[in-house]
N, C-alpha and C positions, 0 to 999 in steps of 0.2 A: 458536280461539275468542277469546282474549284480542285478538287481532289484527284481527280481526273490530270487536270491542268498542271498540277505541281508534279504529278507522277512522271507527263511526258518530259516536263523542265528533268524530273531527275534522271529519267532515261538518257535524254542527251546529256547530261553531264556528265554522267558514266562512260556515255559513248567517247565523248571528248578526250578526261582521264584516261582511259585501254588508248587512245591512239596517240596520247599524249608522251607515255609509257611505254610506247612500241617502238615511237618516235625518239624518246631517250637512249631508248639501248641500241637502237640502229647509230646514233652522234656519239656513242661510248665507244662502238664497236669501229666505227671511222677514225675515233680520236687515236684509240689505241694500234687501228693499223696503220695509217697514216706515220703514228710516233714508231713503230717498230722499222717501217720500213725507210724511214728517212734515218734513224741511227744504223739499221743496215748498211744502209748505200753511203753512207759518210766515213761510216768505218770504215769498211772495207778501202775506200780509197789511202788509207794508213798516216793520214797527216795529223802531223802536231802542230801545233800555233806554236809561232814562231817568238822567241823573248831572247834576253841579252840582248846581244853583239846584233844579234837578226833586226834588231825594233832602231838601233842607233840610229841610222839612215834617215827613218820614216822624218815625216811632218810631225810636227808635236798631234795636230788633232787624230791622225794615225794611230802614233807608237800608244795615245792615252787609248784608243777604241779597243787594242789588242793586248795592253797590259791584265789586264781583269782575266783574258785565257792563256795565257802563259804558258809554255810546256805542258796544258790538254788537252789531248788527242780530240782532234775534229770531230764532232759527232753530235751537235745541235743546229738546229736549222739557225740561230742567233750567232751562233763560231762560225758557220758557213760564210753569212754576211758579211760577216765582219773579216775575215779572210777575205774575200770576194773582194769589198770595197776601201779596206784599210791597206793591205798587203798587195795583194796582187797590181791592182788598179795602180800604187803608188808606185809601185816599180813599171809596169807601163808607163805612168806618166814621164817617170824619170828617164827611162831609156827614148821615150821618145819625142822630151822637150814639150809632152803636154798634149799631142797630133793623135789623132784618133786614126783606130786600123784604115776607118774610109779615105783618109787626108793621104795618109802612107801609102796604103795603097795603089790613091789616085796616083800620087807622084812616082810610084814605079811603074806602073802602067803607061803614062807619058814618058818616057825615057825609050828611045829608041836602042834598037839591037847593040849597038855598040857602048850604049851609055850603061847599059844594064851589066856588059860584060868587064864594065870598070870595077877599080875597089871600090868608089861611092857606092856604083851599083850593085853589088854585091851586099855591101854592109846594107845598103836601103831593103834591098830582099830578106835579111837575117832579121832586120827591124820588123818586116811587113809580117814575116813566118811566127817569129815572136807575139807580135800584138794579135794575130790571130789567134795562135794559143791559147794566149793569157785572156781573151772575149772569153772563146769557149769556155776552157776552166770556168771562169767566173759566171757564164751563162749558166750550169750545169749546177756550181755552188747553190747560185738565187734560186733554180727551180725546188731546192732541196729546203733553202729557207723559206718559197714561200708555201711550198706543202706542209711544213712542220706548221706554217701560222694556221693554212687552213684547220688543219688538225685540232691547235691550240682554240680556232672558233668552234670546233664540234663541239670539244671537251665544253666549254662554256656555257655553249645550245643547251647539248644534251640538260648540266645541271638545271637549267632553265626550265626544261621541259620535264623534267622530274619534279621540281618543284608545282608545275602546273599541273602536271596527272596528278598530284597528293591533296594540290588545293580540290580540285574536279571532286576526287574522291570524297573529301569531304561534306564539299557541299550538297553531292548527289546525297549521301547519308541524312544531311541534313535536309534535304526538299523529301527523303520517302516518309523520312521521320515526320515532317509537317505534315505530310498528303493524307497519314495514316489517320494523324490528332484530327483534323479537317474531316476527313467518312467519318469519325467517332461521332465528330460532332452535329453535324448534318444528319443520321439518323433519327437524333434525339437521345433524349435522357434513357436509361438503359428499366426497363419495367419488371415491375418486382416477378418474381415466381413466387405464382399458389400454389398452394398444397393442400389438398383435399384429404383427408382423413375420414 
């Protein structure tokens, strides 16, 4: 009975490990497309972090966020970010005294026909067309950062889960190995053979 008992424990842990281990390499195979295809699509947009004369401008907690990527070419979901919310954002804020696309906007959309065809009006539309831009851009950046973290959670999963298919494994080994010693022992002591001559 006991033997029995230990068997199905080591079945299910066997079963555990294989799903554990199928479940690894499906969080390897996410981690690595995920990272290929987010240095894909970062490349391809052909930017470099911006240093020198580029970073003078910024806010000190800025110019320090982008000093670390210098002159290399965008292509981490971490360079995205930081592009996204050091760079771009800071020159948004700057051109637009701090006002967000919705504020801007608003305020072009309230100006009547003739106010719009002013120079205010005008430079208010170049601001409005601008900070949408610079949204999108930065929309576009963050999806790339936060695809790369998901990634960077597979990558982690998966080791996770590797290490638990290997624990499983072992223990199943060890529950057949006890189940076996268990029927040895339960049948009794093993009875000599005679030999008749």
């Amino acid at each position: 009975m006991r033997s029995a008992f230990d068997k199905l424990i080591s079945w299910t842990g066997l079963l555990l490990a294989v799903v554990l281990l199928v479940v690894g390499g499906l969080l390897t195979w996410a981690n690595s497309f995920i990272g290929d295809q987010v240095h894909g699509q970062l490349t391809d947009q052909g930017i470099t972090m911006p240093s020198g004369a580029a970073l003078e401008d910024l806010p000190k907690a800025d110019k320090a966020a982008l000093e670390k990527y210098a002159d290399s070419p965008l292509d981490t979901g971490a360079e995205a970010k930081a592009f996204a919310d050091h760079y771009i954002l800071a020159h948004m804020n700057a051109a637009s005294d701090g006002r967000t696309y919705e504020e801007v906007s608003g305020e072009y959309t309230q100006m009547s026909a003739e106010e719009k065809a002013s120079a205010d009006g005008q430079a208010l539309a170049g601001l409005r067309q601008t900070l949408f831009m610079g949204n999108t851009l930065r929309g576009l950046l963050l999806y790339g950062y936060a695809f790369a973290t998901i990634g960077t959670i597979a990558g982690i999963a998966a080791i996770g889960a590797y290490v638990g298919g290997v624990i499983f494994l072992v223990l199943a080994g060890i529950g057949f190995g006890h189940a076996r010693k268990v029927k040895l022992a339960e049948r009794g002591p093993a009875r000599p053979l005679s030999v008749t001559v």
